[in-house]
BALUM-434600 format. One line per 8 residues: number of its first residue (from 1); their letters; for each residue x, y negated, z negated of N, C-alpha, C, O, CB. Coordinates in steps of 0.2 Angstrom, whole numbers. Glycine has a CB too. Example, Ala and Ser with C-alpha at 12.3 -4.5 7.8 and 13.67 -1.06 7.14 Angstrom:
BEGIN
1> as> 66/28/-39/62/22/-39/66/16/-39/71/17/-42/57/22/-45 | 64/11/-35/68/5/-36/64/0/-39/67/-6/-40/70/3/-29 $
END
This chain:
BEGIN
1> xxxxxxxx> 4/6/0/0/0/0/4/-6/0/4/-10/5/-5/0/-6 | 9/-7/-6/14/-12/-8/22/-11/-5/24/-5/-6/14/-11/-16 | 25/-15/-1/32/-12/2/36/-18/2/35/-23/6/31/-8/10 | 40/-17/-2/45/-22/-4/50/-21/0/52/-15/0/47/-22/-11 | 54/-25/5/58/-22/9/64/-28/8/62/-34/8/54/-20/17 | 71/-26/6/78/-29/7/78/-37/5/82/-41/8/81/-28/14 | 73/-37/-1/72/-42/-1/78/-49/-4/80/-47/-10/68/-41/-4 | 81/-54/-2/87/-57/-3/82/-66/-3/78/-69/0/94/-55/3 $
9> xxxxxxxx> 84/-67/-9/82/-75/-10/88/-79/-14/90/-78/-20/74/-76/-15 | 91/-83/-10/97/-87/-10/94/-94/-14/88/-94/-13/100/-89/-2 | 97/-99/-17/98/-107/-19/102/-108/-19/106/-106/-23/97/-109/-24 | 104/-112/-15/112/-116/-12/118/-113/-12/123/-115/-14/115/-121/-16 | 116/-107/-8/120/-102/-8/122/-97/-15/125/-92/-14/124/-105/-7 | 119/-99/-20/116/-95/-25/112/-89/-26/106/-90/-26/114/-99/-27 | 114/-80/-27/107/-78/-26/104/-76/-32/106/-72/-37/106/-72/-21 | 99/-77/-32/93/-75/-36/92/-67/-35/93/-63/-41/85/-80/-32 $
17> xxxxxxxx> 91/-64/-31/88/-55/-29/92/-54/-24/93/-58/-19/78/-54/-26 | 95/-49/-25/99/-46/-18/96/-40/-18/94/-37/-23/108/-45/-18 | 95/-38/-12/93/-29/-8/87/-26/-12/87/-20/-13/100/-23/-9 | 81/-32/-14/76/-30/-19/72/-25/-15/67/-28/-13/72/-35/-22 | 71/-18/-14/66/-15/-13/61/-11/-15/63/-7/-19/68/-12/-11 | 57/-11/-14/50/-2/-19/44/-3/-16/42/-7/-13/47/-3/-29 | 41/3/-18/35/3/-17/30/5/-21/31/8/-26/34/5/-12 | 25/3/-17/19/3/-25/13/8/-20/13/7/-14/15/-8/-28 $
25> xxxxxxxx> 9/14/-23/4/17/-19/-2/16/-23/-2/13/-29/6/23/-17 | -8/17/-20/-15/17/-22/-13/22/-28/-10/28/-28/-20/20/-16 | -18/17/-35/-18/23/-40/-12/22/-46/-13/24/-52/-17/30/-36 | -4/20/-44/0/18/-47/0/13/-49/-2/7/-47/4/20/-45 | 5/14/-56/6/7/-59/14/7/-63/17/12/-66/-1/5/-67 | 17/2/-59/25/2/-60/25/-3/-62/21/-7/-62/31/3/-54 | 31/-1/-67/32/-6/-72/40/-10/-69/44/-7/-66/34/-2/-81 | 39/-18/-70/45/-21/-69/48/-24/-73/46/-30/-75/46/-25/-65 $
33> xxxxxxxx> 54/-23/-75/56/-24/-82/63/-27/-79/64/-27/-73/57/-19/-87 | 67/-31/-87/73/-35/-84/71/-41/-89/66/-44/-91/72/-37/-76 | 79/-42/-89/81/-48/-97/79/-54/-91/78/-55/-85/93/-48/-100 | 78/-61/-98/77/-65/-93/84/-68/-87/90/-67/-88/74/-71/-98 | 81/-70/-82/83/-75/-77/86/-67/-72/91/-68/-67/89/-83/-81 | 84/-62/-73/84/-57/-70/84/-56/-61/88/-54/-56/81/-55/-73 | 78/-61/-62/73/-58/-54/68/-57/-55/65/-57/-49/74/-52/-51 | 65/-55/-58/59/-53/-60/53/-59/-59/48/-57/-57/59/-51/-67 $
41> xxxxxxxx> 54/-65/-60/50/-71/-57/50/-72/-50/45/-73/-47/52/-76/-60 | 58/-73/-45/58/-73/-40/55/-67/-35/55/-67/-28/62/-74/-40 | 55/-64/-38/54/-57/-34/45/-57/-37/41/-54/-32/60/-48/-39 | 42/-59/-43/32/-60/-41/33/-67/-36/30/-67/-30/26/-64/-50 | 35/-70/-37/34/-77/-32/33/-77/-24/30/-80/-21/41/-81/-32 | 38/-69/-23/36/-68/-14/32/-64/-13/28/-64/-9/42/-64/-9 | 32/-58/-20/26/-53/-17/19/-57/-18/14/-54/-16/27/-45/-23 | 19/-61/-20/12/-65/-19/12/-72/-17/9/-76/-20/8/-65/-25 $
49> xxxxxxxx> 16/-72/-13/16/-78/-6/18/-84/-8/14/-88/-6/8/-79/-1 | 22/-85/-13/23/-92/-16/28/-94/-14/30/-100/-14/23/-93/-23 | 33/-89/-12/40/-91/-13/41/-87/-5/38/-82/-4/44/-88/-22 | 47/-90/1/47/-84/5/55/-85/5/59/-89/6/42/-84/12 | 56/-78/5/61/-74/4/69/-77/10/68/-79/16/59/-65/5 | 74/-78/7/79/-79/13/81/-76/17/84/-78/22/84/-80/11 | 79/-66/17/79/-62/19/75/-55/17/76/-52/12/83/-64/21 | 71/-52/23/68/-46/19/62/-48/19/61/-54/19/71/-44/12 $
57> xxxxxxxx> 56/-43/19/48/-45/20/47/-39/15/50/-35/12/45/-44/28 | 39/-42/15/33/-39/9/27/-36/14/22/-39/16/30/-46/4 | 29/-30/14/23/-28/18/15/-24/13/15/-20/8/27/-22/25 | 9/-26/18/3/-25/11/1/-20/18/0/-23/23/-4/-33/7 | -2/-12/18/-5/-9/21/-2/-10/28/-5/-12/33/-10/-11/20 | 6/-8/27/8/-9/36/11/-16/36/17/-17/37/1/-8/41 | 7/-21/36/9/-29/39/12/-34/33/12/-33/26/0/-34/42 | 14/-36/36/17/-44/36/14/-46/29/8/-44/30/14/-48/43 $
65> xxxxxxxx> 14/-49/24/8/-54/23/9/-59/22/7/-62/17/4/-53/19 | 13/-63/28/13/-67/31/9/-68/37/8/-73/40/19/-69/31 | 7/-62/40/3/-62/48/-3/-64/45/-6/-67/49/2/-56/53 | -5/-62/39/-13/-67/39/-11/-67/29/-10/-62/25/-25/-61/43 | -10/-72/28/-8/-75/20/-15/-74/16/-15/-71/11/-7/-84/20 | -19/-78/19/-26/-77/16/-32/-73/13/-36/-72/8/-27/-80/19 | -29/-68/20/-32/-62/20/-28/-57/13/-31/-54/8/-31/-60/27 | -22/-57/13/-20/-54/11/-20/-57/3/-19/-52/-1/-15/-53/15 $
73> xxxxxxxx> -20/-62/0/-21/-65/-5/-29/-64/-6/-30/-64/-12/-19/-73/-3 | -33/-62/-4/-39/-59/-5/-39/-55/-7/-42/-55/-12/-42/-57/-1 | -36/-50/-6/-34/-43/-9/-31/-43/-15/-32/-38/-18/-29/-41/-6 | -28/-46/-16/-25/-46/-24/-26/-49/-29/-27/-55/-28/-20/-47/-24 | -27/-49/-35/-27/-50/-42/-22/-51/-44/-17/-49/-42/-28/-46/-46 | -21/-56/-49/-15/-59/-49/-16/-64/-58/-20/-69/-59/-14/-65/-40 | -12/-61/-62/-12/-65/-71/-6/-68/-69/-2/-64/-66/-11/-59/-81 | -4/-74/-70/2/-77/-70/4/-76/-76/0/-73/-80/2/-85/-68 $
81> xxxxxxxx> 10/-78/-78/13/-78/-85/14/-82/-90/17/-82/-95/19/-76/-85 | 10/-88/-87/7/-94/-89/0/-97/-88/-1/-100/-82/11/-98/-88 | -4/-95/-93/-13/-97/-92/-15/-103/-91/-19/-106/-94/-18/-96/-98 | -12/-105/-84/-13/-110/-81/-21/-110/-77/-24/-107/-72/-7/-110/-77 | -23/-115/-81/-31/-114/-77/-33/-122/-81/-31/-125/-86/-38/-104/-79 | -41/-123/-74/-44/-130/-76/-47/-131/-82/-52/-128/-82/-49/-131/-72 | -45/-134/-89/-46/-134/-93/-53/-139/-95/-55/-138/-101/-40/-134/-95 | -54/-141/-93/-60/-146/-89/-66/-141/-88/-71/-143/-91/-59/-149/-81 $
89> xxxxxxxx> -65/-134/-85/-71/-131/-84/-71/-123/-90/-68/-119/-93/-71/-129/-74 | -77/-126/-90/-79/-118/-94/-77/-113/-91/-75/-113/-85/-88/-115/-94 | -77/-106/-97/-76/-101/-95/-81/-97/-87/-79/-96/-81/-78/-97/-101 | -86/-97/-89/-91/-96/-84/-89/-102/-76/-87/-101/-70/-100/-100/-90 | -90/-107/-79/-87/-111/-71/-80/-110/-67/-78/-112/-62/-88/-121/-71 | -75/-107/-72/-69/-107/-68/-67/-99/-63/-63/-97/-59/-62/-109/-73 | -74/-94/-68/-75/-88/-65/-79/-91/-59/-76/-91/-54/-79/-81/-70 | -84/-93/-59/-86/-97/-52/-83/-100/-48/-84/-98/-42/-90/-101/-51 $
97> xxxxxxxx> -80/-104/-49/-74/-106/-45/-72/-100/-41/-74/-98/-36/-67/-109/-49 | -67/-97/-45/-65/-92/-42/-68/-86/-39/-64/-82/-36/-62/-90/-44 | -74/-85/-39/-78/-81/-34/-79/-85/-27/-77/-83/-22/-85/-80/-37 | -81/-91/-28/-81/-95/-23/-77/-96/-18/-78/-98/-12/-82/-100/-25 | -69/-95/-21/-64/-98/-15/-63/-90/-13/-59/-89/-8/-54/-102/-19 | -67/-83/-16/-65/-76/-13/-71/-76/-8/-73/-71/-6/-65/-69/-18 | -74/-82/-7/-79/-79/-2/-86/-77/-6/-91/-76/-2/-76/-73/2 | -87/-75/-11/-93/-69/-11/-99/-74/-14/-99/-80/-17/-92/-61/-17 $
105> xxxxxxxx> -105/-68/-13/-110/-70/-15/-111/-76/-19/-106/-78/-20/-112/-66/-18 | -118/-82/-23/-117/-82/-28/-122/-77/-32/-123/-76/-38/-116/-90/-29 | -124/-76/-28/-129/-69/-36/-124/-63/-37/-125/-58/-41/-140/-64/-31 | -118/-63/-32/-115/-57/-37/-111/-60/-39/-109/-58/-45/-112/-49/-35 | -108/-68/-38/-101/-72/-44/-105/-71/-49/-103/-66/-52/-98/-81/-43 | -110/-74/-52/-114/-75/-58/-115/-68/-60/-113/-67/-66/-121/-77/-56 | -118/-63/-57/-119/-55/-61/-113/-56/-64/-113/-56/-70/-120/-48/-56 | -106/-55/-59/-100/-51/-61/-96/-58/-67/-93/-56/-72/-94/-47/-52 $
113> xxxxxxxx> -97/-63/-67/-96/-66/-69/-95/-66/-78/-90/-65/-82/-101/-68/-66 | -103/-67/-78/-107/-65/-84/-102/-60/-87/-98/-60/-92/-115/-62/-81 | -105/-55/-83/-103/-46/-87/-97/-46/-88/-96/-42/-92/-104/-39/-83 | -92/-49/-85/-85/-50/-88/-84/-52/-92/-81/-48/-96/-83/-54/-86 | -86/-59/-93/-86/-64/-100/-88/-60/-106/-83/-59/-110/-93/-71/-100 | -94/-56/-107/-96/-53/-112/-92/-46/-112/-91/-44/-117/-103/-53/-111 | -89/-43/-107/-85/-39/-110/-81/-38/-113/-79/-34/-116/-84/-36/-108 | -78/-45/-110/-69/-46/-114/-72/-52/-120/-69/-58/-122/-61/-51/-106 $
121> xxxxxxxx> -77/-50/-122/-80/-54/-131/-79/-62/-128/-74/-65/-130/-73/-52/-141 | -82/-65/-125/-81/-72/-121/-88/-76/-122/-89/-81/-123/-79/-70/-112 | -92/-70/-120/-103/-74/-120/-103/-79/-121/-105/-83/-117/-109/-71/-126 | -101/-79/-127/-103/-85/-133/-100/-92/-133/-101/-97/-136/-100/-83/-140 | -95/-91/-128/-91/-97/-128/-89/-100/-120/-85/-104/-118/-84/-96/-133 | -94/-94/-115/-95/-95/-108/-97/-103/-104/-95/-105/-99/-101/-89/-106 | -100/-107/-108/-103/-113/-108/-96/-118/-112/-96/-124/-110/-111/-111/-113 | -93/-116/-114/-87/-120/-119/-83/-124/-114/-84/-122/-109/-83/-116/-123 $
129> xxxxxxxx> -77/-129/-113/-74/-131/-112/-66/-127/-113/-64/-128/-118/-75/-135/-115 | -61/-121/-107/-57/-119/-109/-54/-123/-113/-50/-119/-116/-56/-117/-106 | -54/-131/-113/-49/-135/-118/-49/-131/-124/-44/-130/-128/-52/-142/-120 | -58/-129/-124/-55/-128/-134/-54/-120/-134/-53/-117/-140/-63/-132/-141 | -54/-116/-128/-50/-111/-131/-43/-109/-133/-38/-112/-130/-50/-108/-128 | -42/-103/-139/-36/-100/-138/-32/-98/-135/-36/-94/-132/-36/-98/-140 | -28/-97/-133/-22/-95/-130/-23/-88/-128/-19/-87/-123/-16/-96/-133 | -26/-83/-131/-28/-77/-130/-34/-76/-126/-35/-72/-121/-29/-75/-136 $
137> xxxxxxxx> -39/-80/-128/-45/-82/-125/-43/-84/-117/-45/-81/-112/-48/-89/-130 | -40/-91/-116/-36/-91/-108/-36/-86/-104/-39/-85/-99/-30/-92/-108 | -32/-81/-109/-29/-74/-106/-34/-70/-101/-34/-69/-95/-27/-70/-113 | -38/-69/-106/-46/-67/-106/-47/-69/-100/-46/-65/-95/-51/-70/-112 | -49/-75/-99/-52/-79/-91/-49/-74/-87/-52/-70/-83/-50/-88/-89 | -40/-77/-89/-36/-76/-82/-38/-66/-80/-39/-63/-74/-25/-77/-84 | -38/-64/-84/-40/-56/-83/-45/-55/-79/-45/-52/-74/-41/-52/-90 | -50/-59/-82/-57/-57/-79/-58/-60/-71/-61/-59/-66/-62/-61/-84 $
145> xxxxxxxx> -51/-65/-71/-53/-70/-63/-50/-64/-59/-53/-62/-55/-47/-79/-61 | -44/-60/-60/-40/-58/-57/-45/-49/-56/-44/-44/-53/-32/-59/-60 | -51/-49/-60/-56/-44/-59/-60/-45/-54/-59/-41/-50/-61/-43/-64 | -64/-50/-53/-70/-51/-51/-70/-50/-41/-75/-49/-38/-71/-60/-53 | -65/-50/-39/-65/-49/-34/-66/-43/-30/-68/-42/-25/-62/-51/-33 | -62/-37/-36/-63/-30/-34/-59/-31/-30/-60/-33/-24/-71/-26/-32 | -50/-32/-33/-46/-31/-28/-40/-25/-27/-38/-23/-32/-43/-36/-28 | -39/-24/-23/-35/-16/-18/-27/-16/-22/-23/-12/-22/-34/-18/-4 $
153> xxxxxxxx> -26/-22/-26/-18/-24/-28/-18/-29/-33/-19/-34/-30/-14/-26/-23 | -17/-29/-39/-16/-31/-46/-9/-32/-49/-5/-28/-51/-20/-25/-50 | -7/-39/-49/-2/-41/-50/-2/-44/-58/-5/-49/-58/0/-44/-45 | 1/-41/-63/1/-43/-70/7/-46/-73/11/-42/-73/-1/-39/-73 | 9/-51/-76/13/-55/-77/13/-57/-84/11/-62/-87/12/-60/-72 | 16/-52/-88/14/-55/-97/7/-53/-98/4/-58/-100/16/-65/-99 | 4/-49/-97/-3/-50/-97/-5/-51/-104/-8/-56/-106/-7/-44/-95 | -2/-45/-108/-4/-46/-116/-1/-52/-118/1/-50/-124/0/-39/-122 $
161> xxxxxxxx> 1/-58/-117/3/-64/-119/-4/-67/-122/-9/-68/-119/6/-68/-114 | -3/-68/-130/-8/-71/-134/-13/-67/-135/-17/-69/-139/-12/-75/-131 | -14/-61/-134/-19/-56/-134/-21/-52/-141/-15/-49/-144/-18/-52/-128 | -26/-51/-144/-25/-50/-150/-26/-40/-151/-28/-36/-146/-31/-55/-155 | -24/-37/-156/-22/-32/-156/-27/-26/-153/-26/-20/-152/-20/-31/-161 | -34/-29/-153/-40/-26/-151/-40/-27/-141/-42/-24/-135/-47/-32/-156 | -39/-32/-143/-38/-34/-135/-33/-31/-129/-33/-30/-123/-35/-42/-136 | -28/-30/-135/-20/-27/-131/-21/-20/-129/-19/-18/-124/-12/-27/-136 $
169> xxxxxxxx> -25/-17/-133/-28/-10/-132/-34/-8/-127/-35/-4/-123/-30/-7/-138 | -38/-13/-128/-43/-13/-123/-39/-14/-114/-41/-12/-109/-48/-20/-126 | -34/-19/-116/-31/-21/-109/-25/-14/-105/-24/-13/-99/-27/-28/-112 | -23/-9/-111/-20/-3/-109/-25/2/-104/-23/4/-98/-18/0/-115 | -32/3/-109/-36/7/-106/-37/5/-99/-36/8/-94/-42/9/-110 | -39/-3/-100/-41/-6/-91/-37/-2/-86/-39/2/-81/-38/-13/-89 | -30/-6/-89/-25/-3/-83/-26/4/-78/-26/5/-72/-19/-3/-87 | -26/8/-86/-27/14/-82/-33/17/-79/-34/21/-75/-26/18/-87 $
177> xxxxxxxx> -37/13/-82/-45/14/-77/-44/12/-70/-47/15/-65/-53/8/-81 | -41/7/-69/-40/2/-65/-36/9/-60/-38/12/-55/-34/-6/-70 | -32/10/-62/-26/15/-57/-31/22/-57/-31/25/-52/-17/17/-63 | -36/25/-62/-38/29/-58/-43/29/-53/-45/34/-49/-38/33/-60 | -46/22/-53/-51/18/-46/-44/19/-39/-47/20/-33/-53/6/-47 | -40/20/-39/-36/20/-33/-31/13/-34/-26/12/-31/-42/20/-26 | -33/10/-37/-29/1/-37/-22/2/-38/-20/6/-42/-32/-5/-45 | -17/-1/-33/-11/-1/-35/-9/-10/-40/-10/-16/-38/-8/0/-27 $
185> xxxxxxxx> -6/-6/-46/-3/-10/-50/3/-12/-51/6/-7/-53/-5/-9/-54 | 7/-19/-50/13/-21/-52/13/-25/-61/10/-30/-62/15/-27/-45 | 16/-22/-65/15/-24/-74/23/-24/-72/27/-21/-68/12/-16/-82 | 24/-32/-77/28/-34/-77/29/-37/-85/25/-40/-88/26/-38/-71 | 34/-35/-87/31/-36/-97/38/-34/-99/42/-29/-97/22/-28/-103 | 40/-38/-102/44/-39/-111/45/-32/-116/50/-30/-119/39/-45/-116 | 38/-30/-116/35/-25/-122/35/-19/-119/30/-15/-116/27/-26/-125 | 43/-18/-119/44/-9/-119/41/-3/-118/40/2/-114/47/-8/-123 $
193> xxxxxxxx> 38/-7/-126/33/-2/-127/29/3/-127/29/9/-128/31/-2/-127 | 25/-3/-123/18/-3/-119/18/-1/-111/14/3/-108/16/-11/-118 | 26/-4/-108/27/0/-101/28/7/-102/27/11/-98/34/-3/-98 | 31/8/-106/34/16/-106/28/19/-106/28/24/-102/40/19/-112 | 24/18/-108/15/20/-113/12/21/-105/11/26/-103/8/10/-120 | 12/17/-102/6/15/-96/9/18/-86/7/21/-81/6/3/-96 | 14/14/-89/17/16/-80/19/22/-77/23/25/-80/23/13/-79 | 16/23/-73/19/27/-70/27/28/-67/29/34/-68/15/27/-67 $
201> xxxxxxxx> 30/25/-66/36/23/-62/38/18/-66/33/15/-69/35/22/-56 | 46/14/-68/49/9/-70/53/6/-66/56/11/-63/52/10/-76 | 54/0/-63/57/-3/-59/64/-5/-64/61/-8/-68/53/-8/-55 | 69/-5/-66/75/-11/-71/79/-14/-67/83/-11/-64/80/-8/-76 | 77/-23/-66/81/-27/-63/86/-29/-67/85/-28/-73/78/-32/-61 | 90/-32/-64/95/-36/-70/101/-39/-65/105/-35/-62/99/-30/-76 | 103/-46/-63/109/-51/-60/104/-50/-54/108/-51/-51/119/-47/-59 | 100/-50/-52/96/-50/-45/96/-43/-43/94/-41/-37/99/-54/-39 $
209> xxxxxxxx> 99/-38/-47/98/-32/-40/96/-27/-46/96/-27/-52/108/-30/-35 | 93/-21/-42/88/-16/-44/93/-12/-47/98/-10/-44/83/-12/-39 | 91/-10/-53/95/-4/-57/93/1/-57/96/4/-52/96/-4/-63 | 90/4/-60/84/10/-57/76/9/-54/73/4/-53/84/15/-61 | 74/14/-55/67/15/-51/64/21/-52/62/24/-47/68/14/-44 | 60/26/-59/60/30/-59/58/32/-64/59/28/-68/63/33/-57 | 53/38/-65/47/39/-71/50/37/-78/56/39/-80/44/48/-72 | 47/35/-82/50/36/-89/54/41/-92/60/41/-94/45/36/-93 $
217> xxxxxxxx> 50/46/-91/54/51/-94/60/52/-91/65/52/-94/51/57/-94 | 59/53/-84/67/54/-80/70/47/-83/74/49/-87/67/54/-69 | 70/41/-82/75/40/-83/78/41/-92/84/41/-94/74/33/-80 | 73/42/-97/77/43/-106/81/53/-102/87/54/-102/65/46/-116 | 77/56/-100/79/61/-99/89/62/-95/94/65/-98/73/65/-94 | 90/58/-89/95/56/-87/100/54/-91/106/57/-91/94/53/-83 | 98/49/-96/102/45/-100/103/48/-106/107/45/-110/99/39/-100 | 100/54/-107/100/58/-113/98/53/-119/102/53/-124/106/61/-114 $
225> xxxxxxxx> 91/48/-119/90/42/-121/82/42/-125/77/44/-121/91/38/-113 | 81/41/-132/76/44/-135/69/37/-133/63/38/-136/78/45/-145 | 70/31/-129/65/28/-129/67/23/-122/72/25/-118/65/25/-135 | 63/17/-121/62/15/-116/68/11/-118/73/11/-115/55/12/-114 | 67/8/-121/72/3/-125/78/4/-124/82/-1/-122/70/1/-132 | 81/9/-126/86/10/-124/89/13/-120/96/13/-121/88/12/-127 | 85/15/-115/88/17/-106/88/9/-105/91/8/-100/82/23/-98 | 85/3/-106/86/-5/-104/94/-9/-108/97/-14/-105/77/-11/-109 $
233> xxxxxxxx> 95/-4/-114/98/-10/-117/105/-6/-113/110/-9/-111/96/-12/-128 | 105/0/-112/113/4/-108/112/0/-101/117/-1/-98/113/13/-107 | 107/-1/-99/106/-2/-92/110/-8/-90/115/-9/-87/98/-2/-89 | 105/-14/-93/109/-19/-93/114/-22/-96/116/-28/-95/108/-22/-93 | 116/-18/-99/123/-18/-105/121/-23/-109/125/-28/-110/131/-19/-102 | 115/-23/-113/113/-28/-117/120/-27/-124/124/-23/-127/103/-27/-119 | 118/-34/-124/123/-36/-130/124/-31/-135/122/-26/-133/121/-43/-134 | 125/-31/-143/127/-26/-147/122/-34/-153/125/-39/-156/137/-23/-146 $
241> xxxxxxxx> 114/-33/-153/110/-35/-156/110/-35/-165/107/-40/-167/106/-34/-153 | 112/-31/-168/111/-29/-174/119/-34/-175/120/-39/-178/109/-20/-175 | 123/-31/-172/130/-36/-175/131/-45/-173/136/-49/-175/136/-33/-173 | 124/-47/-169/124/-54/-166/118/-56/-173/119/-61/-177/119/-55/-157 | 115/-52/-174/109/-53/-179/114/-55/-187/112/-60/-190/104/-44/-180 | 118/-52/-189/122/-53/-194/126/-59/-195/128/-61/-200/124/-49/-195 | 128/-62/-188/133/-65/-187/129/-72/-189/131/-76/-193/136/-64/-180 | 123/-72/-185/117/-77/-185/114/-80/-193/113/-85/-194/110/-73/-181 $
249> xxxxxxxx> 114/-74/-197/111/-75/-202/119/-76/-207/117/-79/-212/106/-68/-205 | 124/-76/-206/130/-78/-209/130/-86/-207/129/-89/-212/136/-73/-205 | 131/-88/-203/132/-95/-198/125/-98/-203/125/-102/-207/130/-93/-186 | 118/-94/-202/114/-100/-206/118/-99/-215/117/-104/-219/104/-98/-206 | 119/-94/-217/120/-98/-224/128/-101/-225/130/-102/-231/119/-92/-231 | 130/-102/-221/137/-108/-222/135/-114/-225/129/-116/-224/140/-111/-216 | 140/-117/-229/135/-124/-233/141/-130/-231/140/-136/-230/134/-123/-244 | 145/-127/-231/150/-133/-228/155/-132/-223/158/-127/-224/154/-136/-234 $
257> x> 156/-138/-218/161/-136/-213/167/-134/-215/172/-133/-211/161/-141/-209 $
END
């Protein structure tokens, strides 16, 4: 469905992603992980037409999705990693909005609308100003916008950001409901966790280029490795944390230069 092909994105000669490749099929959900300033932002930025690559294409179903943008932006679901949305309109009017720019109905925006709001505990406050939601609540909207359209490809970005612990489990089961409708999913998350919990497949980025690419288990199994966390922290040879942690808490109780 999803075909990530040799992807390379340069800044002044600078690169961001070298030789980013993968794919994603109907039904799967691959996790993309990676310390910050990895790649992992520039690499959502192309696969959902924001950003276009210095070299290497994004193919959705065969094409281009640069040969019809729009169309293909149709197709997809999309939580940014910041709940950037009209904070001016209610819950209820920015799920209309976003029915409206997909084209559909307005008696099914309103049905699916509605049934959204109230499933993700929203009803009550559908009529409100997102101003005065919580940051979890946002969340909520963005989840539900990136629902409403009944789309073929679901891109998630920090989803569980703000989400409260009821919410974060509810949002696991989705996923997976979500994947066995056929939906191909890109999870994109911080929370080990939870990737290792959910995904089918793990992508690990790190300096711009792909480290591995391959089930959870295989990769703890290869690595002879009891968790997610620690096939990441060998992979990208993360620091040595527990002796930075002491050094930190040393440095604050100094009292004089």
């Amino acid at each position: 469905m999803l075909e990530v092909k040799g992807l390379h994105k340069r800044y002044r000669g600078l690169s961001a992603i070298q030789d980013v490749s993968f794919r994603i099929q109907p039904g799967e959900i691959v996790g993309y992980v990676g310390p910050n300033g990895s790649g992992k932002s520039t690499t959502v930025k192309i696969v959902t037409g924001l950003l276009e690559p210095t070299e290497g294409q994004v193919l959705f179903n065969g094409q281009s999705i640069h040969r019809d943008l729009a169309a293909y932006r149709a197709a997809f679901g999309y939580v940014p990693e910041e709940a950037q949305v009209y904070t001016h309109l209610s819950g209820l009017e920015y799920l209309q909005l976003v029915g409206r720019l997909r084209n559909m109905p307005e008696p099914l925006i309103e049905q699916k609308a509605n049934r959204l709001l109230s499933l993700l505990s929203l009803e009550s406050w559908r009529h409100s100003p997102i101003s005065l939601y919580s940051k979890g609540m946002k969340q909520r909207v963005l989840i539900a916008a990136s629902l409403i359209h009944d789309p073929a490809l679901l891109i998630f970005d920090e989803p569980l950001s703000g989400l409260d612990v009821v919410t974060a489990r509810l949002f696991k089961d989705l996923i997976q409901q979500l994947a066995l409708q056929g939906k191909a999913i890109l999870y994109i998350s911080h929370v080990l966790e939870v990737v290792e919990l959910v995904c089918h497949r793990v992508i690990v980025i790190a300096k711009g280029k792909i480290l591995a690419d391959a089930p959870p288990a295989d990769l703890k199994s290869s690595l002879q490795l009891a968790n997610l966390e620690s096939v990441f922290a060998q992979l990208v040879q993360q620091q040595d944390t527990q002796s930075i942690a002491r050094d930190l808490v040393a440095t604050m109780a100094v009292q004089h230069a």
